[in-house]
N, C-alpha and C positions, 0 to 999 in steps of 0.2 A: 638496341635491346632485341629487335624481331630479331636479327642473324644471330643473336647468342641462341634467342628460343629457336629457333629453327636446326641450328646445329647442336640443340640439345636433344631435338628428337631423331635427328639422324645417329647422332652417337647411341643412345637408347630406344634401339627396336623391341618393341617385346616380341622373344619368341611365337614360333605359329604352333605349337601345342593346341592340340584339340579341344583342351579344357580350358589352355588361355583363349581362345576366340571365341570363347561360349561366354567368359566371363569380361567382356567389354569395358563395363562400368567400373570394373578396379582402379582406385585413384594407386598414380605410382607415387612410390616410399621418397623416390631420390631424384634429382635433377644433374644435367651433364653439360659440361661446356668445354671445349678443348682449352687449352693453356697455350696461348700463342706470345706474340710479341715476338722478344728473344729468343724465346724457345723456339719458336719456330725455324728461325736462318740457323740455330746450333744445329739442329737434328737435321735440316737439306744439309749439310757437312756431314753430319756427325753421327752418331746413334748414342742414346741414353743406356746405362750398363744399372746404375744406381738413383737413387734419391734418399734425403732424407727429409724431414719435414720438421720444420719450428715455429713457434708460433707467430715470430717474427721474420722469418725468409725461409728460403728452398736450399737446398745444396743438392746439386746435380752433378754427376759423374759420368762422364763418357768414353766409348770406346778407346779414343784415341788418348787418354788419356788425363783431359782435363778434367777443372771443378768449377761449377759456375754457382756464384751466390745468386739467388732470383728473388724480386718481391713477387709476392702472391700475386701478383698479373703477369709474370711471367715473364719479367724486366730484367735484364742484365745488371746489376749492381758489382760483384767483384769477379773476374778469374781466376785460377792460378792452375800454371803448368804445373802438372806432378810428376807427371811421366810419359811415355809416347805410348805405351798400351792403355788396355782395358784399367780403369779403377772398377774397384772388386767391392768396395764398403767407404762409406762414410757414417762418422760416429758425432754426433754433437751430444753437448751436456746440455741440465736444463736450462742452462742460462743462456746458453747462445754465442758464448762468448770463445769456447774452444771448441774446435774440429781435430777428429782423427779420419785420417784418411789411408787404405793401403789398395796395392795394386798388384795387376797379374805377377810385373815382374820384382817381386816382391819389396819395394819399397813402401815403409812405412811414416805416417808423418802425424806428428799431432802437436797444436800451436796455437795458440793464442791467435782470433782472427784480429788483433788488435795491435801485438805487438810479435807473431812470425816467432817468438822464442819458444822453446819444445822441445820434443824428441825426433830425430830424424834416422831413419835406418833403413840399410839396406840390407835382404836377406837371398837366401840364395835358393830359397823357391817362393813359389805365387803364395800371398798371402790372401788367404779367401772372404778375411772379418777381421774389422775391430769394431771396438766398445769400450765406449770412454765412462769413468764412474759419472751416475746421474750429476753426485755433487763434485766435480774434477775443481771446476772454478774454486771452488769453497774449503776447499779440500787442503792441507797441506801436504802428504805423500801423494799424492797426483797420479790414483793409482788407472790405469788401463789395461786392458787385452786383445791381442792375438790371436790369429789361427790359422795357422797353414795348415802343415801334417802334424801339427801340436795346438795347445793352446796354452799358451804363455799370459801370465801376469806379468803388470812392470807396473815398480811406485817408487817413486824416488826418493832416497833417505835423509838423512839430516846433513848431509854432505854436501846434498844438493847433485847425489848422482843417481841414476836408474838402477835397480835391482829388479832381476827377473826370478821368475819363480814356474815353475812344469803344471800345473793344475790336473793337465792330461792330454795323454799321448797312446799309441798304438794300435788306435780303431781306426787308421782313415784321414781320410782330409776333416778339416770342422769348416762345416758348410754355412753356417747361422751361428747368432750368437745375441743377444739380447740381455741387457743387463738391468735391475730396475733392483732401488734401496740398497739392499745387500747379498739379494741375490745376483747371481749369474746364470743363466739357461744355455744350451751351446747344442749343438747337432752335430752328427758327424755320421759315418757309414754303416752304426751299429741300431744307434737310440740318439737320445736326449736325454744327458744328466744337467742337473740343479747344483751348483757349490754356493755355502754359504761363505760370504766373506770374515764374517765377524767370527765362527767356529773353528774358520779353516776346513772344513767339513761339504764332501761329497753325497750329498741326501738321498739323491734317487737317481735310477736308470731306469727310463722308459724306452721299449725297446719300440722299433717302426713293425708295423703289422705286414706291408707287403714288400719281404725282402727281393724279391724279385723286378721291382722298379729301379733303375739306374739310378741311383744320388743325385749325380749330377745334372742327369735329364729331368726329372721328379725334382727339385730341392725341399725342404724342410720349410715351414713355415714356423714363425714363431711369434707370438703376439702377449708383452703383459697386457692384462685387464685390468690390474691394480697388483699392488707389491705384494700377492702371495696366491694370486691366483695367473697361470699359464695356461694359453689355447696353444696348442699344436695342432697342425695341421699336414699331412704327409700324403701323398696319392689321394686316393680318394679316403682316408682316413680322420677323426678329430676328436681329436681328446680336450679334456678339462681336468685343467691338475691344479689342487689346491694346496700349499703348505702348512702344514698343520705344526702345531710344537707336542711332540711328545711328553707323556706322564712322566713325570723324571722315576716315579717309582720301577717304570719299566724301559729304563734307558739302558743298564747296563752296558755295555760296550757300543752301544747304537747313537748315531747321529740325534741330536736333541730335537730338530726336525723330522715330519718324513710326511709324503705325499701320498694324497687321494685323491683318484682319477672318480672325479663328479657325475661325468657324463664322458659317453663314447659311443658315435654312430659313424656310419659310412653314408658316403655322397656319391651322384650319381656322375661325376666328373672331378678331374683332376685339381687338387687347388693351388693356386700361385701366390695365393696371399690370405693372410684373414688381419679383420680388425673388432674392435670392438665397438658396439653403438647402446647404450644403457646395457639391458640385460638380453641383449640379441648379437647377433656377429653378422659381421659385412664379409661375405664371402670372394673370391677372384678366383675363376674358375677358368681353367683350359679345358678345351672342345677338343678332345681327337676326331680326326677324319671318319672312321668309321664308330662313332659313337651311337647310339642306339636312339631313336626317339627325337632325331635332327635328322629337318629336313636340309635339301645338297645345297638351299642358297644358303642355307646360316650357319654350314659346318664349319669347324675352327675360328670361329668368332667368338673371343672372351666374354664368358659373363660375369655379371656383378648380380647376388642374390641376397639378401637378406632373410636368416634362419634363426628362427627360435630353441635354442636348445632347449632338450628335455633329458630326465633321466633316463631314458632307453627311447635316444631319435631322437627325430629332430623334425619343426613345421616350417615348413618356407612360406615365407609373406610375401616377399614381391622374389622378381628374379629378371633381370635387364641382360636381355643381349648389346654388346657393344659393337658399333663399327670402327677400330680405328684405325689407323694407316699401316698398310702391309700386316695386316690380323693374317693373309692366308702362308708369312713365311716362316712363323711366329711360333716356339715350340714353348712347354710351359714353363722351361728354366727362363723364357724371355719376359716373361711379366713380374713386376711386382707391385706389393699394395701398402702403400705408406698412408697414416692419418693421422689428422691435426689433431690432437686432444682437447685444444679450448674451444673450436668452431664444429666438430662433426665433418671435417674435410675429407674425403678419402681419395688420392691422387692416385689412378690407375696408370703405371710406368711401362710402358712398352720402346724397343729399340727409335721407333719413330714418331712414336707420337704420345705425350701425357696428355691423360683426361682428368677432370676435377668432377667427383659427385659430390653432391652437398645434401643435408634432408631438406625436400620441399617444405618453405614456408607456406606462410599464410596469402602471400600474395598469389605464391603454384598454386597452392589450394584454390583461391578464386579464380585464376585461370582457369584450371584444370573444368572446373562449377561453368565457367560460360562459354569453355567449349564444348561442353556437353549439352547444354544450354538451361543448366538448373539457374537459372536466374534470378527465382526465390530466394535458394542458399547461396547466391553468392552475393546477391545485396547484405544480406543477415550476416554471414561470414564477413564482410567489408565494414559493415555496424560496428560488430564487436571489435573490430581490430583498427577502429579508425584512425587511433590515435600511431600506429607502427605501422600503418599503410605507406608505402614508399613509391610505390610504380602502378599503384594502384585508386582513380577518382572514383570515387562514391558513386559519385554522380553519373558518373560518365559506365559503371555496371547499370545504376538505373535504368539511363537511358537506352540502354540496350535489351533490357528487361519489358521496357512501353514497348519496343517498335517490336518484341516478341509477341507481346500480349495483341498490340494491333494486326500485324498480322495474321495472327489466330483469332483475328474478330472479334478478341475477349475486352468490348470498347470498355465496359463498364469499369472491367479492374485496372486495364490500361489508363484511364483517368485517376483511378483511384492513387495508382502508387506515384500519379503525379504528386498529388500533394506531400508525399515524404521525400522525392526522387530530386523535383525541380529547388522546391525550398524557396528562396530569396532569391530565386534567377529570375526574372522579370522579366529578360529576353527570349530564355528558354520557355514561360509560362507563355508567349504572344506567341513564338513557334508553335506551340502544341496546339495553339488555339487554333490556329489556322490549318494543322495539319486536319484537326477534327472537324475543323468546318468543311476545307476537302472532300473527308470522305463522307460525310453526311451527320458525323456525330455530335452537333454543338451540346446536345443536351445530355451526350452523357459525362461528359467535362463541368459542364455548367454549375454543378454543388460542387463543387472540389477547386474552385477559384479563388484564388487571394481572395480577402474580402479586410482584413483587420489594418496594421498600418502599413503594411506595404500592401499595393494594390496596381493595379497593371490601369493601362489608357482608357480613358471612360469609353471611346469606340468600341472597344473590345467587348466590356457587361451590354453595350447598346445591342451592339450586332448579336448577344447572342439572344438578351430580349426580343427582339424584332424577327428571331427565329421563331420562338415559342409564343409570341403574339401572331404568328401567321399558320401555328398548326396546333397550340395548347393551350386554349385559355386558363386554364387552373396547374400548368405549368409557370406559365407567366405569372400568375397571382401568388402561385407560391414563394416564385422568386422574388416578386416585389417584397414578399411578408421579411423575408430573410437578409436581400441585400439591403445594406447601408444608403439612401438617399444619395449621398453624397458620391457614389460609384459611378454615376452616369449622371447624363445631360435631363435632368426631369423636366425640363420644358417639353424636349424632342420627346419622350417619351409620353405625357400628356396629350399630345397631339400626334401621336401614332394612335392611342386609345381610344379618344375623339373620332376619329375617322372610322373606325374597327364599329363605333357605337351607331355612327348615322347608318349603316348598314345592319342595325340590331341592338335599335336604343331600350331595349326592355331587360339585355341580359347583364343579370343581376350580379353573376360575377365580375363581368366587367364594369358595370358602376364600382362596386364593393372595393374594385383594386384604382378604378378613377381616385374614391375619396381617399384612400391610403395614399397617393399619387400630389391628392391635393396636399393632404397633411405634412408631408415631408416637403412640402414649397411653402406653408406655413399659411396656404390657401384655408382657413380654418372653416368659413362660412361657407364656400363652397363644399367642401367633403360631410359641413352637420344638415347642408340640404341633402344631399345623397343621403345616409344614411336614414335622415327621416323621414323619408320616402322609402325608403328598402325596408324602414321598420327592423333598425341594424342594430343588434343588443350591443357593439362597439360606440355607440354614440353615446353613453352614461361615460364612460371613459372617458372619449373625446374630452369632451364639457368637461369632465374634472382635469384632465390632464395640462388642459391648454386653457381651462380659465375662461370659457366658450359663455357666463351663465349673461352676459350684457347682452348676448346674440339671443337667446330662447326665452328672454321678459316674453313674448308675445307667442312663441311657441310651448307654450306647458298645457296647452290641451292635447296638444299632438304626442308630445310626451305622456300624457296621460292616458292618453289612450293606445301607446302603445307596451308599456309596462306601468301598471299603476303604482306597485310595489317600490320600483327603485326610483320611478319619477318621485315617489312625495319623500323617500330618504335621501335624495338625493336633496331635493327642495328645502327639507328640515336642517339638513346637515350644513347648507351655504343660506340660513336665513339670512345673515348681513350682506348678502349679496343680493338677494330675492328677497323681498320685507315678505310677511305672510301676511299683510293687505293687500301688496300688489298678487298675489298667490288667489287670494279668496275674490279676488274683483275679477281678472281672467278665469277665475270658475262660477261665477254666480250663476251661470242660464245650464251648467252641468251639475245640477244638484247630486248627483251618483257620484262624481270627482271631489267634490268638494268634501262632500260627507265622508272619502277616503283619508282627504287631506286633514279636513278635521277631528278625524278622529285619531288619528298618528299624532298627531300635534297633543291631544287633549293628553294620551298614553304618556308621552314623556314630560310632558309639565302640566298638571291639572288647570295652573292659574294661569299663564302664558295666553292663551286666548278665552280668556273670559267673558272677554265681550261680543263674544261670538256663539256662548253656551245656549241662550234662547233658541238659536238657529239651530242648533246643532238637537234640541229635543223634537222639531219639526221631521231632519235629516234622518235621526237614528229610530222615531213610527216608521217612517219609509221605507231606509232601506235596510236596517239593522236591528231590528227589535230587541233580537237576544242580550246586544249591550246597552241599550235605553234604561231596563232597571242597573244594572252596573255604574251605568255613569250618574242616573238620578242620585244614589248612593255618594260618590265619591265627588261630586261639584258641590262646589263653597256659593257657586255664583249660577247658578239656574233659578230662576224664577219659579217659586211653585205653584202661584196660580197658573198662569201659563200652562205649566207642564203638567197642571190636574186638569185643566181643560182642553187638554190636546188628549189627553189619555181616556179621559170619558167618553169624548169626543169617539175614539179609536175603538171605545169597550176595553181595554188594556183594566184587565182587573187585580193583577198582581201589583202594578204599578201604580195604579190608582189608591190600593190599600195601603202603599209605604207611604206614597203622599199625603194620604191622610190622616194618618199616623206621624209620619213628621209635622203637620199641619196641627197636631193636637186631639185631632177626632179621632180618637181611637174605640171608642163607641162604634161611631158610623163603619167605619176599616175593619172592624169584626165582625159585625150585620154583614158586609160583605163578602168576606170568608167564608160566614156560614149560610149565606142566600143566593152569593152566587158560584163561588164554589163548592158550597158545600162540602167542605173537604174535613172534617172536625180533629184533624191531629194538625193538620196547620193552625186551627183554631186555637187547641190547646197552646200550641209553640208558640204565637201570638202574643197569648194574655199570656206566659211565661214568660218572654221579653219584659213587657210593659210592666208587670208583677202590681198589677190595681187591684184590689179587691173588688170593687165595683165591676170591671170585668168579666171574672169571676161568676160575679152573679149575675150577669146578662148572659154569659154563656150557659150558667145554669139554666137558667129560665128560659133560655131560646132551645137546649136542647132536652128540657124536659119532657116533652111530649112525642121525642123523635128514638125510639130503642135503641136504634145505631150510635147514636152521637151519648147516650147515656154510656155504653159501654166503653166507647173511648175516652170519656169522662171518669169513667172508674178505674181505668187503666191508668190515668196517668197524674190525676188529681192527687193523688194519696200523699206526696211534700210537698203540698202549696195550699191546698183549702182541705180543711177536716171532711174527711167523707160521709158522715155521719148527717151533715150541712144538705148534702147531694139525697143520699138516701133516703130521709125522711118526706121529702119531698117526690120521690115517688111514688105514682098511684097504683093502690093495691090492685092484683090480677094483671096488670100489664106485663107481657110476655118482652123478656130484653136477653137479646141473642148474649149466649155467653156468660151467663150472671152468674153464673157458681161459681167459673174460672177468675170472674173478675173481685170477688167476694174475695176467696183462696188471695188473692194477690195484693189483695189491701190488708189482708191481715199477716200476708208474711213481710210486706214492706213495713207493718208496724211492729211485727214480733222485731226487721230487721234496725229498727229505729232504737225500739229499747235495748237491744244487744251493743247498737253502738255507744248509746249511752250509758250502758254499764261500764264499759269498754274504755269512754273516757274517765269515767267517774274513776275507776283501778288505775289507770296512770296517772291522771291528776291527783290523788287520795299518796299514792305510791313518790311522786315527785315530790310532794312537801314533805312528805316524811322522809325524803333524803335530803332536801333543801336544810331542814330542822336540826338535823345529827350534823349534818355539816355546820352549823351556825352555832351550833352548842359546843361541837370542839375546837372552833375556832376561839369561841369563849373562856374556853378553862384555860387556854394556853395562858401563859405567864406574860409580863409586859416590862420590860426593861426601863429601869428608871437609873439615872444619873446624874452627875451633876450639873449638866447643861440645861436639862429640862426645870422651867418652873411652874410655878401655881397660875393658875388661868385666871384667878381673881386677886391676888396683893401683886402677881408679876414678881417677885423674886423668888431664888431659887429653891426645888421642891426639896432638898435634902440642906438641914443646919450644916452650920459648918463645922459645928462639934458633935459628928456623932454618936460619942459619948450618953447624950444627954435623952432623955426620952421625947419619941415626934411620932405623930399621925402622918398619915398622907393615902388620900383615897384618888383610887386609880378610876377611871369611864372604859370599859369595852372604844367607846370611841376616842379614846387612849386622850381624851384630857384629862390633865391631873389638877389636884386641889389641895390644901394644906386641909387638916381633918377640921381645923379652927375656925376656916376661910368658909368652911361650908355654911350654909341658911341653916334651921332645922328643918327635918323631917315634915314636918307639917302635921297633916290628918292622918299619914299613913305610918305611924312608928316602925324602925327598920328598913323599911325603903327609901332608898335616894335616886336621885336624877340629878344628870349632866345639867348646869344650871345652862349652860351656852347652846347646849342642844334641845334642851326644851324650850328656851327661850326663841331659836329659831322658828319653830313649828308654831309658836305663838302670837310672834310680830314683834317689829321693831319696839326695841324698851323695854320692852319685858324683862331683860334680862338681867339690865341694871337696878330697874323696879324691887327684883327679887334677890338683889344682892342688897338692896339697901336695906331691904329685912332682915 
């Protein structure tokens, strides 16, 4: 494969144009390789005159007269002698299956490569072309064409013989000839006309632009694009003819076809061939000697260009000069340009030598990338196309991508595309390791190492630990945090740390990475002394993760005093593991811990430590005041003598008041209020909890004589004792801050009293008289009687059974019915009656039969 790519770049020099050397970085279109094998020892013999190309083999035509079948390597597969001169043309169909072949001295042959049966003929001048119909195989007139100093048609009739027919004659030799569907194209010393087979009809003459070029030095280029579009190509001339179907409205005596030239520009060199490549053309260009703009090494060296047609010009995109064998004897009748239409092949045919260009893949593409040495884009190029990579390892662009980046000292990203580069190579990852240890870089490798289930030789994380323990401690520690335990030898490792510490047993990151060191060897007790010593907020972890709480029975003051908060949620959270006796006995002599612990405790179960609550009224004077009234509140199980005599004790006057008051002295717990706080709207608030009358009047009495406390008294007394009560009890001329405002306000809370009670009295007054109307038309309704219902008092049914006859029957609203006979009398009230069963209810048992037996 190196000597194809080597002799691809020999065959394709780019020109030295001024503008090409300026443009360096232009990736080329096409790729080149000579066509050797057989071809090779034909052409030391021989010289190539012809080719044709299919998509299954070659047909070659040479001077001397032969036809060699070739496979696309260039292999010898069949011969056959034609004749002893030049062959002039060879014709295959699309099938492969027949060849027409003719030559200088004019014999003509066309035959079945299978079964040799055909036409065979000899003429008595050089025949320059044939062309066999695309569908000849397929076909049953079998029809082909000619061209010497004519162009003849031949199709063979139902006879089973050949009939020839003139197409045309009198311009000249016919140089070319190309025949595609049902067209026919054909050159000759005038133009290029088009005949339609299926009209019988001559469409168009395109005549050549520079009559002054020799025919047969110049030849005619002719290329289909597809069945109705023609490229011509003549001198430096190139047209684009499309066939078009005429309007039949304006056909009159006119061909029903007729042609439009698309495009037409001029080229700066002679053409020897064109082909087609999507919507661009593969040019073959002859160099004359003094051509303009070529420099003396690369004059008459054929090129291959690729151009963009446009409707006036044309852009060139690449443009390849060729070196092939004997280029400088080579005139441009000597070249031509055959291509494969399934593969993009284009065979450049010279007397001694064929080249093959092909369009660069994907894999030239990456070549093309890491010989320039975009390494970037040719790993990303090699990504995308991983799956159609043939000559091309992934891996193997990568690795040439590190040793770029290493040498541009770029270690960091050099490491980095290890991890996508190397992948599962484990051999390849120990190489790199070593190479970076080499040149100094173990640490910029170091994050980018296996680490998951494949992973490289514990040596390897050792040595490059043993680097960053010898120049990063917080490298090192990092790495601890991140690799897997299991990557290296943690004993060796323990004991490189240990050593590193007797030279600097205080430093705290290196303990910090000891006890992670421990943990991962399941050392547990060792790593929860380190951290409770470092005062290491990972040591709450620890303990829960690993189940540590058997180890800290004896350390939870240490814990305590280094987070109070998570030591006692922590403690609460695992009581079955830690009783909260053995909790409270390891804190008795820290009364400030305890009183944390207990008070956490008391938060989420009031009655859970109950037997602890005495203690805890001592703990919460001390250190907590704020929640001592809170919790006096909310315990079921506090002692209140105790806790009145701790508070008194204290002077705690708020406290003492609720004690007192839950104690029952609520007398004494107001005296309080109002002598030692003196505060008289707590006062008030007080005796409106308790709602005592007797209250009431002790606050009366105690704040009669005080102006202040009268006015708060009149403020706020006015819905619980008559103010009038207050009032009169004040001594006349005593000045009371405020007393018009507080006057004004008792009498608008009372105007506000009777308004509400007016207020009810109109909805309530309003309700029964709706309740009433509804109870009354529920009453007139009607009450459906029949003959299932009967008398409440004889029990048979309320309707005779001839009701013919004359019958009572008195109905209840509470729909018991009664025969009119069945009823008692009226009694004391004539005209009025009663349900005897519902009065009887409201009366008591018996009554009911009592008053039926009346």
């Amino acid at each position: 494969m190196a000597e194809v790519e080597e002799q691809g770049r020999k065959l394709s020099e780019e020109s030295t144009d001024e503008s090409e050397e300026e443009d360096t970085e232009e990736e080329p279109k096409l790729k080149y390789e000579r066509l050797t094998n057989g071809v090779t020892e034909i052409l030391q013999k021989d010289a190539a005159s012809c080719m044709t190309v299919h998509d299954k083999f070659l047909a070659l035509g040479t001077h001397f007269g032969k036809v060699y079948l070739l496979d696309i390597q260039g292999n010898v597969t069949q011969k056959f002698e034609i004749s002893s001169v030049k062959i002039n043309q060879i014709s295959l169909d699309e099938s492969g299956d027949h060849v027409g072949i003719c030559s200088e001295d004019g014999k003509v042959q066309v035959f079945g490569l299978y079964t040799r049966e055909g036409f065979h003929e000899n003429f008595d001048c050089p025949i320059k072309v044939v062309a066999l119909h695309p569908q000849f195989s397929k076909s049953n007139n079998k029809q082909f064409v000619t061209g010497g100093n004519k162009l003849l048609l031949y199709e063979r009739n139902w006879l089973n013989r050949w009939k020839t027919s003139v197409l045309h004659e009198g311009e000249g030799n016919i140089t070319n000839v190309k025949w595609t569907a049902n067209l026919i194209a054909w050159a000759n010393n005038v133009g290029v006309k088009i005949y339609d087979i299926c009209s019988k009809q001559r469409i168009t003459n395109v005549l050549r632009d520079n009559a002054s070029l020799r025919p047969d030095m110049y030849p005619c280029s002719l290329c289909w694009k597809d069945n109705t579009t023609l490229i011509i190509g003549w001198g430096s001339s190139v047209k684009i003819c499309v066939v078009k179907e005429r309007d039949p409205t304006q056909m009159r005596d006119l061909p029903s076809r007729y042609v439009e030239i698309v495009s037409a520009f001029e080229t700066e060199f002679f053409i020897s061939g064109l082909a087609p490549l999507a919507d661009q053309l593969v040019t073959l260009y002859y160099v004359k000697e003094n051509s303009e703009h070529v420099e003396e090494e690369f004059r008459t060296r054929p090129r291959l260009d690729i151009i963009q047609p446009l409707a006036e010009g044309c852009e060139e995109i690449s443009s390849d000069a060729l070196t092939v064998r004997n280029f400088q004897e080579n005139q441009c009748r000597d070249y031509r340009l055959e291509h494969s239409e399934g593969e993009s092949l284009f065979y450049i045919v010279s007397p001694k030598d064929i080249v093959v260009a092909k369009e660069r893949d994907q894999d030239d593409h990456i070549d093309w990338l890491l010989e320039k040495k975009k390494y970037e884009e040719a790993l990303m190029a090699a990504e995308i196309s991983f799956k159609n990579i043939k000559r091309h390892d992934v891996q193997k662009i990568g690795m040439a991508f590190i040793n770029h980046l290493v040498e541009r000292g770029d270690y960091d990203a050099a490491a980095r595309k290890c991890q996508k580069v190397l992948g599962k190579n484990m051999d390849l990852w120990e190489n790199e390791v070593y190479r970076f240890k080499t040149i100094g870089q173990l640490k910029a490798i170091s994050q980018y190492l296996p680490r998951g289930d494949l992973r490289l030789r514990p040596a390897i994380y050792e040595m490059i630990l043993h680097e960053f323990l010898k120049t990063d401690y917080e490298g090192f520690a990092t790495l601890i945090r991140e690799w897997p335990g299991e990557l290296y030898n943690n004993m060796a490792i323990v004991q490189a740390v240990n050593e590193h510490l007797k030279k600097d047993p205080t430093n705290s990151m290196l303990l910090t990475t000891l006890a992670e060191l421990y943990t991962y060897d399941q050392r547990y007790d060792r790593a929860l002394e380190i951290y409770l010593k470092l005062r290491h907020k990972d040591v709450y972890q620890l303990i829960h993760k690993h189940n540590l709480f058997s180890s800290i029975k004896d350390k939870i003051v240490l814990l305590m005093d280094f987070d109070k908060e998570k030591a006692v949620d922590m403690l609460l959270d695992n009581e079955d593991k830690i009783s909260m006796d053995k909790v409270v006995e390891e804190l008795k002599d820290r009364s400030e811990l305890l009183h944390v612990y207990l008070h956490k405790l008391f938060k989420r179960d009031h009655h859970k430590g109950q037997k602890y609550h005495e203690r805890q009224i001592s703990l919460y004077a001390e250190f907590d005041r704020p929640n001592l009234l809170p919790f006096l509140r909310e315990s079921m199980h506090c002692p209140l003598e105790k806790a009145l005599e701790i508070c008194q004790q204290r002077h705690f006057v708020e406290e003492t008041v609720f004690l007192l008051s839950r104690m029952g002295n609520c007398r004494r717990a107001l005296q309080m209020i109002m002598e030692e706080l003196a505060d008289v709207d707590k006062a008030i608030e007080f005796a409106k909890e308790q709602d005592d009358r007797e209250l009431w009047e002790d606050l009366i009495s105690y704040s009669i004589d005080k102006p202040p406390f009268i006015t708060g008294l009149l403020n706020n007394i006015g819905t619980h004792v008559d103010p009038i009560l207050l009032i009169h009890r004040i001594k006349e001329g005593m000045e009371i801050p405020n007393l018009r405002d507080s006057l004004v306000k008792i009498l608008q809370d009372y105007n506000l009293q009777i308004l509400l009670r007016e207020g009810c009295k109109k909805i309530l007054v309003a309700d029964s008289l709706s309740l009433l109307q509804r109870m009354h038309r529920t009453q007139k309704r009607g009450v459906r009687v029949d003959e299932e219902n009967i008398c409440e008092s004889c029990h048979t049914p309320i309707l005779p059974s001839d009701t013919a006859q004359a019958f009572g029957v008195v109905v209840f609203h509470c729909r018991h019915m009664f025969h009119k006979e069945c009823l008692p009398s009226p009694g004391n009230l004539p005209g009025i009656q009663y349900c005897n069963i519902c009065s009887a209810k409201r009366r008591g048992p018996g009554s009911g039969i009592l008053e039926m037996k009346k």
